[in-house]
C-alpha positions as CSV (number, residue, x, y, z in Angstrom):
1,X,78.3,63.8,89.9
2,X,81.9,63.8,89.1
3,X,83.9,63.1,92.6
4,X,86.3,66.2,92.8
5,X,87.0,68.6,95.8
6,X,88.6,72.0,94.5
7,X,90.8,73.6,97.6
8,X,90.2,77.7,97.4
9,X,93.0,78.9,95.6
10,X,93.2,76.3,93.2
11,X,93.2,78.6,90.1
12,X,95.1,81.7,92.0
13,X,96.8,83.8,89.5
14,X,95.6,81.5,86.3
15,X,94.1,83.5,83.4
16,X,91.1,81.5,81.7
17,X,88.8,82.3,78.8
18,X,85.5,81.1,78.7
19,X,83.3,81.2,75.6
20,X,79.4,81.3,75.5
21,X,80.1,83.2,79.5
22,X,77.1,85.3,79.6
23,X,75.0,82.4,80.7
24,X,74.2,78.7,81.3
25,X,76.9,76.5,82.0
26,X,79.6,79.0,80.8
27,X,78.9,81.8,83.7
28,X,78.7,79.2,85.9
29,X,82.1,78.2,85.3
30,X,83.5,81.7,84.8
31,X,82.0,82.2,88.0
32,X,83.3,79.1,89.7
33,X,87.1,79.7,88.2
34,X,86.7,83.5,89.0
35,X,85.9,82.0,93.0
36,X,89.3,79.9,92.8
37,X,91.2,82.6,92.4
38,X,91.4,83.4,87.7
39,X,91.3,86.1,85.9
40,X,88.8,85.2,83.9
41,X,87.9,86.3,79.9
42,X,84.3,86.6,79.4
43,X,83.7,86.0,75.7
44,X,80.8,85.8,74.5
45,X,77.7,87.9,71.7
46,X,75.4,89.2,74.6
47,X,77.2,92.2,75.9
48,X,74.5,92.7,78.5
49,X,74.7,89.0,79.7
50,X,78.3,89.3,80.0
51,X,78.1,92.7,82.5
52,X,75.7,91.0,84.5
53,X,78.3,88.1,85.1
54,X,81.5,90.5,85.1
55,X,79.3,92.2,88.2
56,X,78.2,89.2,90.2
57,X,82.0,88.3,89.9
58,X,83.2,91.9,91.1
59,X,80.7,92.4,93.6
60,X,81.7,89.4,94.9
61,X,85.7,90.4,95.7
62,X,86.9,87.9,92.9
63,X,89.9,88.9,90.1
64,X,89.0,91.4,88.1
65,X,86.9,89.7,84.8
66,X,87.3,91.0,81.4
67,X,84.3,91.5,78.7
68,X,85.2,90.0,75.5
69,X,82.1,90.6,72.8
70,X,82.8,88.4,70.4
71,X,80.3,87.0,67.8
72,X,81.7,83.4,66.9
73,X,78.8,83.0,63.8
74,X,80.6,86.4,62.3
75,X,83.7,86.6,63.4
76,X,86.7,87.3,60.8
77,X,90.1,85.9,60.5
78,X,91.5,89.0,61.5
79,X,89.3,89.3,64.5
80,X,90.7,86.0,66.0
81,X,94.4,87.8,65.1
82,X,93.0,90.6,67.4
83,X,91.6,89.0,70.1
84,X,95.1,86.9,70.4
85,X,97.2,90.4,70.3
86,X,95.0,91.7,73.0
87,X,95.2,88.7,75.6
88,X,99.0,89.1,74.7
89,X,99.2,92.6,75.4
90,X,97.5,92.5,78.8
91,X,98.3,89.3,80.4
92,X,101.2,88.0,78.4
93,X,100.0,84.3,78.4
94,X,96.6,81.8,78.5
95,X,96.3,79.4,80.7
96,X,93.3,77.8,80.0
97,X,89.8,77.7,77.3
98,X,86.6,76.1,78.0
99,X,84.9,76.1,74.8
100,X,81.6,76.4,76.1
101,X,79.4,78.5,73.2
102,X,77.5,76.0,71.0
103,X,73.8,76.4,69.2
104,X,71.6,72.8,68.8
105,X,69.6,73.9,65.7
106,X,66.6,72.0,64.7
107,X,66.2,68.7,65.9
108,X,65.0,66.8,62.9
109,X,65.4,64.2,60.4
110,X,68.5,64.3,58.3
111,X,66.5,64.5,54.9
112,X,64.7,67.1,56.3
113,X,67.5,69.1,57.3
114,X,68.7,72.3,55.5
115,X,72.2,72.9,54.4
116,X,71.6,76.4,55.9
117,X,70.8,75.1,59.0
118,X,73.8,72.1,59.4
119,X,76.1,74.4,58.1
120,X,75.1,77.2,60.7
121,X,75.3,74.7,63.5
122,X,79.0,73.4,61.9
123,X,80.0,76.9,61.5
124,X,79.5,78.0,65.4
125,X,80.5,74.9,66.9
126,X,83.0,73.1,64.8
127,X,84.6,76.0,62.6
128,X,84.7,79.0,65.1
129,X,86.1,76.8,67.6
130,X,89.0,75.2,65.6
131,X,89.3,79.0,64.8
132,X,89.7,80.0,68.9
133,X,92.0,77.1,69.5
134,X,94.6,77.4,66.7
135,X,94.9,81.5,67.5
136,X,95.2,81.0,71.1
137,X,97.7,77.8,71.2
138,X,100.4,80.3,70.9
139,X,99.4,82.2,74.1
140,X,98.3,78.7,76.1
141,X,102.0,77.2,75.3
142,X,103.5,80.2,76.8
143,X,101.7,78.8,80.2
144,X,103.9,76.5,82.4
145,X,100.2,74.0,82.7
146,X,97.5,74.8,80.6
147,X,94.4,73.5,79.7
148,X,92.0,73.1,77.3
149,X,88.2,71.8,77.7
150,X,85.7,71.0,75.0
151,X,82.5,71.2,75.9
152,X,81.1,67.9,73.9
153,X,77.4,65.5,74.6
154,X,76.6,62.3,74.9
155,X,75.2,62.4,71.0
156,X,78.8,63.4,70.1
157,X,79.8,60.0,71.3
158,X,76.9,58.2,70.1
159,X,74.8,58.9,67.2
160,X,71.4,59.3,67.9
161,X,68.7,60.2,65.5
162,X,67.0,63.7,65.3
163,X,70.1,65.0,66.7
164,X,71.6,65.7,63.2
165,X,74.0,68.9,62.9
166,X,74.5,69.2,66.7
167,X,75.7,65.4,66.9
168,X,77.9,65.7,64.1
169,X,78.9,69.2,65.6
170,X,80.0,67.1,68.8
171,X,81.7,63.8,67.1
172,X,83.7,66.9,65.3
173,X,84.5,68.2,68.7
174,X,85.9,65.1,70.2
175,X,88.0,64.7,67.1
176,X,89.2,68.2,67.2
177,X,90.2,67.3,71.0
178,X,91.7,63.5,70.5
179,X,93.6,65.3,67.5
180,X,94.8,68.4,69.5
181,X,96.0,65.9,72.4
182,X,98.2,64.0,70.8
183,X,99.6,66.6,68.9
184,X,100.4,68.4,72.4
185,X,101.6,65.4,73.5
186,X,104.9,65.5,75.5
187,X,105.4,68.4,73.1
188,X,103.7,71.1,74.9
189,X,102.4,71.6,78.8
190,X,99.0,71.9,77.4
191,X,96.5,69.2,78.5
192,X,93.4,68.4,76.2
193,X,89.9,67.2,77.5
194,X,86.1,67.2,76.8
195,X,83.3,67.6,79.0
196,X,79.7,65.6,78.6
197,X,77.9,68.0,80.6
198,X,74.8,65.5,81.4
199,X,71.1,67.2,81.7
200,X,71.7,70.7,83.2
201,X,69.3,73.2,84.1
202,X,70.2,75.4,81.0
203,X,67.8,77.7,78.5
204,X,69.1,75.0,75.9
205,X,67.7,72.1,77.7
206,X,64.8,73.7,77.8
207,X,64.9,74.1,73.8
208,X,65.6,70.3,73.3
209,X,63.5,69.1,75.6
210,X,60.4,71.4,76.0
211,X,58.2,68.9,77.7
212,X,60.8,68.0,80.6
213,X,60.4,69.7,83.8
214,X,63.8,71.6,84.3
215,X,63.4,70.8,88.1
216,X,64.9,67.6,87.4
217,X,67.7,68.4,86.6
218,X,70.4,69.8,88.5
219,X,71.8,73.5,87.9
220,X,74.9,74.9,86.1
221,X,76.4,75.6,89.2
222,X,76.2,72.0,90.2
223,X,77.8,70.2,88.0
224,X,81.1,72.5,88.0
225,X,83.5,69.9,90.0
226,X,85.0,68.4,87.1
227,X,85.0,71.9,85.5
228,X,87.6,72.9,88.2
229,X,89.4,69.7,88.0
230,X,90.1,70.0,84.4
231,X,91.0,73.4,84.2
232,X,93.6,73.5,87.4
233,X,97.1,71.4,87.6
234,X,95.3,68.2,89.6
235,X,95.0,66.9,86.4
236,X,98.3,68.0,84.7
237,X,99.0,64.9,82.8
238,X,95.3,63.8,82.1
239,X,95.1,64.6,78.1
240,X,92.6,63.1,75.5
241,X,90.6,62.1,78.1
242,X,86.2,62.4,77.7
243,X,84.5,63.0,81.1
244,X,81.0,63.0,81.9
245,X,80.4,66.1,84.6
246,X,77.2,64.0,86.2
């Protein structure tokens, strides 16, 4: 597990949005930031899934959450305009994105995949979240140390067969961050970083891996140290960087 120690407040007064929150390994981490002290944007297509979170984080005395439904396979140009104009509006600045939402789609031989299908899987994790970052860099480099954390996979950084669109969907997403972190560069006080979250005990594991027992592996909840390192100013500085959470 990633060797980090996060002190209480270490997020106090930070405003974060976290996509795909309503479960998994985002409300884990919307959780965990919520715990350090952020106001934290709950984004996400479940509305239900995201109340349930916004609760556990209110009944538990942390910053006020917000509920964000937002459908990242549907969404509109204009509704990424909106969503921007309405973080503006109410908390003036972003300090931080974990771009945590992503779908695997079928695992199965390239010549037996469907355009539909890779394109989907393209769509929700390459397209929508290229979409999220360009709208919201205005808002993150209005923050005096922000941060932004793809959520990538240890098939995004090695090709591995049966793993078609989602791989590709990954390599895509370490490009979109290497790209992003040197553009930021000593231009911006916006950091860029990926994730390999390792086997989790997540309702997607259990999709790609139906034979596994889940017991294995360890939770969400567990795997959020470099999470909190990533996303608070210990690593101010650290950009274009790939981490492995486990």
């Amino acid at each position: 597990m990633f060797d980090y120690s996060a002190r209480p407040e270490l997020l106090k007064d930070r405003v974060i949005l976290v996509t795909g929150a309503g479960r998994g390994i985002g409300a884990a981490a919307a959780k965990t930031y919520a715990a350090h002290g952020a106001t934290v944007l709950l984004l996400g297509k479940t509305e239900a899934n995201l109340a349930q979170v916004y609760d556990e984080i209110e009944a538990a005395g942390h910053p006020q959450p917000v509920v964000i439904p937002f459908n990242l396979e549907t969404a509109l140009p204009h509704q990424y305009d909106e969503l921007a104009a309405m973080i503006e509006k109410e908390f003036g600045h972003l300090d931080g994105l974990l771009h945590n939402a992503s779908i695997i789609g079928p695992r199965t031989p390239i010549e037996q995949l469907s355009g539909e299908n890779f394109m989907r899987v393209m769509h929700i994790n390459v397209n929508a979240m290229f979409m999220l970052t360009a709208t919201l860099l205005p808002l993150l480099k209005l923050s005096q140390d922000a941060s932004v954390v793809f959520t990538s996979s240890s098939v995004g950084r090695k090709g591995r067969a049966y793993w078609g669109a989602y791989g590709v969907s990954k390599f895509a997403t370490e490009g979109l961050m290497q790209t992003l972190a040197d553009e930021l560069d000593t231009v911006a006080a916006v950091r860029s970083n990926s994730i390999n979250p390792g086997a989790t005990r997540t309702s997607m594991r259990a999709q790609a891996y139906p034979g596994e027992n889940p017991a294995n592996n360890p939770l969400p909840e567990e795997i959020m140290p470099v999470y909190l390192y990533l996303m608070g100013p210990d690593s101010s500085g650290i950009n274009g960087q790939a981490f492995d959470a486990q």
